[in-house]
C-alpha positions in Angstrom: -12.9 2.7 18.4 -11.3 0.4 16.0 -7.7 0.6 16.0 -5.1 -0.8 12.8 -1.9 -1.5 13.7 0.4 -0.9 11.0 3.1 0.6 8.9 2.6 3.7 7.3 4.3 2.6 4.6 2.7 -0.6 4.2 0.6 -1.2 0.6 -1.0 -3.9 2.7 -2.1 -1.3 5.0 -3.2 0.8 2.6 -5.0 -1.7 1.2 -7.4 -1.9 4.6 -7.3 1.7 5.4 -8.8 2.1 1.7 -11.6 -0.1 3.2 -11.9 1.7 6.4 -12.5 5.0 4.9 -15.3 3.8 2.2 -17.2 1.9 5.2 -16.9 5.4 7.0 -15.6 3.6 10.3 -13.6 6.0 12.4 -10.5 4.2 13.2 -7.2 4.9 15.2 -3.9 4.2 13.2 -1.1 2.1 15.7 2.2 2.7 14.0 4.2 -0.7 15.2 7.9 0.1 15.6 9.7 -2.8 13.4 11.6 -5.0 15.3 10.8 -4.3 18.9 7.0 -3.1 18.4 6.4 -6.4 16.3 6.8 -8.7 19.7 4.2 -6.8 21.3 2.3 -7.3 18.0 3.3 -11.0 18.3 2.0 -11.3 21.6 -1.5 -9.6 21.2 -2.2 -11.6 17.7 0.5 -14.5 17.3 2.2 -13.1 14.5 4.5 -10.2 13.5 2.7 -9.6 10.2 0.8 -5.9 9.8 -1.5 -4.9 9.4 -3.6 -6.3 12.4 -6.9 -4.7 13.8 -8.6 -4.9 17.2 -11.9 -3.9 17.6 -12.9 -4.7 21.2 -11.5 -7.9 22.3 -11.7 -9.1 18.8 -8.1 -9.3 16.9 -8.0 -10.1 13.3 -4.7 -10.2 11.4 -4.2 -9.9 7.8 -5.2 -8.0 5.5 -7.6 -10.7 3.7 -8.9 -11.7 7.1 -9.5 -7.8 7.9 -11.2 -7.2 5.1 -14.1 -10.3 5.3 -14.3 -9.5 9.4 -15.3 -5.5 8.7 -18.3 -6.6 5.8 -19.6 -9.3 8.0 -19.4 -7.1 11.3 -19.6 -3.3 9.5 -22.5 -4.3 6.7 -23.1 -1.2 5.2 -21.6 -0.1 2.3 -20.4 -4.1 1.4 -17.2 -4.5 -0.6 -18.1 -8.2 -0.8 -21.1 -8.9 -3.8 -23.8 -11.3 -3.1 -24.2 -12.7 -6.3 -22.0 -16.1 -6.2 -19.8 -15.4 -9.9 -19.6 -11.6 -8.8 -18.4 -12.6 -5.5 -15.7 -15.7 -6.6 -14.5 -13.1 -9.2 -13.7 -10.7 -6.5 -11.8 -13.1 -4.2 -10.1 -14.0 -7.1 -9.3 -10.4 -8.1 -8.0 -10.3 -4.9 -5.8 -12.6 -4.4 -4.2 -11.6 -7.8 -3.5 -8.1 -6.3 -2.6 -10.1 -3.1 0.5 -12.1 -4.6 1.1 -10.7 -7.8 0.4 -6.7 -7.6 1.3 -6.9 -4.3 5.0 -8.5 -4.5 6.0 -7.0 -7.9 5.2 -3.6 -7.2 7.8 -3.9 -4.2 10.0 -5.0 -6.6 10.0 -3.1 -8.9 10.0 0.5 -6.9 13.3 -1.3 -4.9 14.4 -1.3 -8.7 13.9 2.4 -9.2 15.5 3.1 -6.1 19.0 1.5 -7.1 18.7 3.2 -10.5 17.4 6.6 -9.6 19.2 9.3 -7.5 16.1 11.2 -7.2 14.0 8.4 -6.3 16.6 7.1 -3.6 16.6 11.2 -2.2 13.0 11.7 -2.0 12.7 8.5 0.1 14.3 10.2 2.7 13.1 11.9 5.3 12.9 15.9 4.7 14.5 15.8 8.4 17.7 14.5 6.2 20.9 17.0 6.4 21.6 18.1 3.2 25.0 16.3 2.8 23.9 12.9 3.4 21.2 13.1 0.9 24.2 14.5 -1.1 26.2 10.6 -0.2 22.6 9.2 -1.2 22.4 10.3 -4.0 25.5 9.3 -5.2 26.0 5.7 -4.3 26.6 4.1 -7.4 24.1 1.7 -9.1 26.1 -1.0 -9.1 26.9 -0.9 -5.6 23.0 -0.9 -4.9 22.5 -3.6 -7.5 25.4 -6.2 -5.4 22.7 -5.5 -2.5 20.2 -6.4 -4.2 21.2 -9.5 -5.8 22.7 -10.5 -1.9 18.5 -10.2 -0.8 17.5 -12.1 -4.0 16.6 -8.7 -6.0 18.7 -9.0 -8.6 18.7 -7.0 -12.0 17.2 -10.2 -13.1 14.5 -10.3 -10.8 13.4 -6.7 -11.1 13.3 -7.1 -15.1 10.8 -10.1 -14.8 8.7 -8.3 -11.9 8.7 -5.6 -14.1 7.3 -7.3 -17.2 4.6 -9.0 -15.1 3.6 -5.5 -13.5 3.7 -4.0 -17.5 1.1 -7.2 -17.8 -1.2 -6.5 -14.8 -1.4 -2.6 -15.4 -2.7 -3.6 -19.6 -5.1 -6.1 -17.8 -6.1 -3.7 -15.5 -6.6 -0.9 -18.6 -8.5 -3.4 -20.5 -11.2 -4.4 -17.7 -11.6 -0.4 -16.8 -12.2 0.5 -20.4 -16.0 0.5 -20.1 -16.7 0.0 -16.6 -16.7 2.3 -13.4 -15.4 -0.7 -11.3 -13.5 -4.0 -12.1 -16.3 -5.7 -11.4 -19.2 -3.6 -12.5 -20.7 0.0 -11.4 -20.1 -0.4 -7.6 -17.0 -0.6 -6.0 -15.4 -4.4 -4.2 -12.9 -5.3 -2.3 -11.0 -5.9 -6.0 -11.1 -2.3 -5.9 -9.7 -1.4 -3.2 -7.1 -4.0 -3.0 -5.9 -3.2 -6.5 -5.9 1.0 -5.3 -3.8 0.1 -2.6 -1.5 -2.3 -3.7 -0.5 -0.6 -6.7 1.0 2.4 -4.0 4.6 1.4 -4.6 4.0 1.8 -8.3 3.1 5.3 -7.8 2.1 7.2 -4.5 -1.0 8.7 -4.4 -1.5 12.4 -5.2 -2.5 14.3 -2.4 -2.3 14.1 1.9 -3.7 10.6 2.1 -0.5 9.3 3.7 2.0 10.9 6.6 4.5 10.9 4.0 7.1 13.5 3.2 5.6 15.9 0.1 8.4 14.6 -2.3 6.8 11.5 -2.3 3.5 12.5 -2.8 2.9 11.7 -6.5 6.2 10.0 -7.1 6.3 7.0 -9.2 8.7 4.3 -11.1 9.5 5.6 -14.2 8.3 3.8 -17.1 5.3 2.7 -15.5 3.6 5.7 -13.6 4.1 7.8 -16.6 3.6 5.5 -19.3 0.6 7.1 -21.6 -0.2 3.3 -22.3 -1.8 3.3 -18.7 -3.7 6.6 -17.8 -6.6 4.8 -18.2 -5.3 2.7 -14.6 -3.8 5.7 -13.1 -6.8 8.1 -13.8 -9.2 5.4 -12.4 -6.9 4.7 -9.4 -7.0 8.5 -8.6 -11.1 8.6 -8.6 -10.7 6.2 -5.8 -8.9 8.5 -3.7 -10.7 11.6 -4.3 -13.8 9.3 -3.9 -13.2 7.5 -0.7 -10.2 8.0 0.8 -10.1 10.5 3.5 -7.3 12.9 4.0 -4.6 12.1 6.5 -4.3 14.1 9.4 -0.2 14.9 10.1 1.4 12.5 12.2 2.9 13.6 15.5 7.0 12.8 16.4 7.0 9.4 17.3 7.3 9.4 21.3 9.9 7.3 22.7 7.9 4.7 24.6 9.8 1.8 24.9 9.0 -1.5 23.0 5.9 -0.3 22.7 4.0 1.0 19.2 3.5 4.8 19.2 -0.3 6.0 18.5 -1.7 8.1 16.2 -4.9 9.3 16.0 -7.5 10.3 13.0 -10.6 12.2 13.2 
């Protein structure tokens, strides 16, 4: 069986178990401890990146990497077109969602944490005593915001990845408008990188992720609720209730050593 090592958490991850699911491939999910798990992850692939997969003795890391190795090796239902334009559009696509979508939409939800109690609390896990999500909750912005400057996340920064993300949602609008698919009537691997990369904007609707229920839904302000991009949002949901399969509940994380604690999905 295929297995993805990963973070639960990861929009990356997401990105490939998006992939995984429309291809139909059962797959086991390797939740890599951070710190510690990544050197056995460093020693099976070379890097400490996630996500990686292994399928047999072959290991491919990143998510790019993952996603060309499953339509070469796992042909039906390609997310790759054979046309050449259709096909340069979609790598293209991709790499926008890649380094764009991808790295602004972490911004940006860091920015609703430092500016929303509510957002900071339902990050938490619902194994949280009540009184520290009480402290949580009550750290003051500006405190967050001297933190955030110190790892180069500034007001500043979170304002322009905000504006770009504002950008990349109207794009997104305008190219959904009249068609099924960014690139057409079938889904691509724009699709699914898109759907899974925009996860920190707003988390999917639904038991697609182990993640706790107040986070199921939950999105920054001003963007996942913004009329201006239902058209996104709405289109981003079909995906899910489309393709993605529904999580099964992970299991307490064992205590294992260094090494990365398994989960299994039918």
């Amino acid at each position: 069986m295929l297995e993805l090592y990963q973070f639960e958490l990861s929009h990356y991850c997401e990105k490939v178990r998006l992939i995984l699911d429309y291809k139909g491939l059962p797959y086991r999910k390797i939740e890599v401890t951070p710190g510690l798990g990544q050197f056995d992850l460093y020693r099976m692939s070379g890097q400490r990146q996630v996500p990686v997969l292994k399928d047999g003795t072959e290991i491919i890391a990143d998510s790019t990497a993952i996603a060309r190795y499953l339509d070469q090796r796992y042909p039906e239902q390609p997310i790759i077109p054979t046309d050449p334009k259709q096909r340069a559009l979609c790598f293209l696509m991709e790499e926008w969602a890649d380094e764009s979508i991808g790295v602004n939409a972490r911004k940006v939800m860091l920015g609703a944490f430092s500016q929303n109690p509510e957002f900071r609390k339902a990050l938490l896990p619902t194994s949280t005593p009540d009184f520290l999500k009480t402290l949580v909750e009550a750290v003051p912005r500006e405190a967050l915001d001297v933190l955030g400057l110190g790892a180069g996340l500034g007001p500043d920064a979170v304002k322009a990845a905000r504006q770009t993300m504002q950008q990349n949602l109207e794009s997104l609008c305008a190219l959904l408008q009249d068609n099924s698919y960014l690139l057409g009537d079938e889904p691509s691997l724009a699709d699914f990188a898109v759907a899974g990369l925009t996860m920190y904007v707003k988390f999917p609707s639904g038991i697609y992720l182990n993640l706790p229920e107040s986070l199921q839904g939950l999105g920054v302000p001003g963007l996942a609720d913004d009329p201006a991009y239902s058209i996104f949002w709405a289109w981003r949901d079909r995906i899910y209730t489309t393709f993605r399969k529904v999580a099964i509940p992970s299991e307490p994380a064992s205590t294992t050593g260094s090494r990365p604690t398994s989960i299994n999905i039918d």
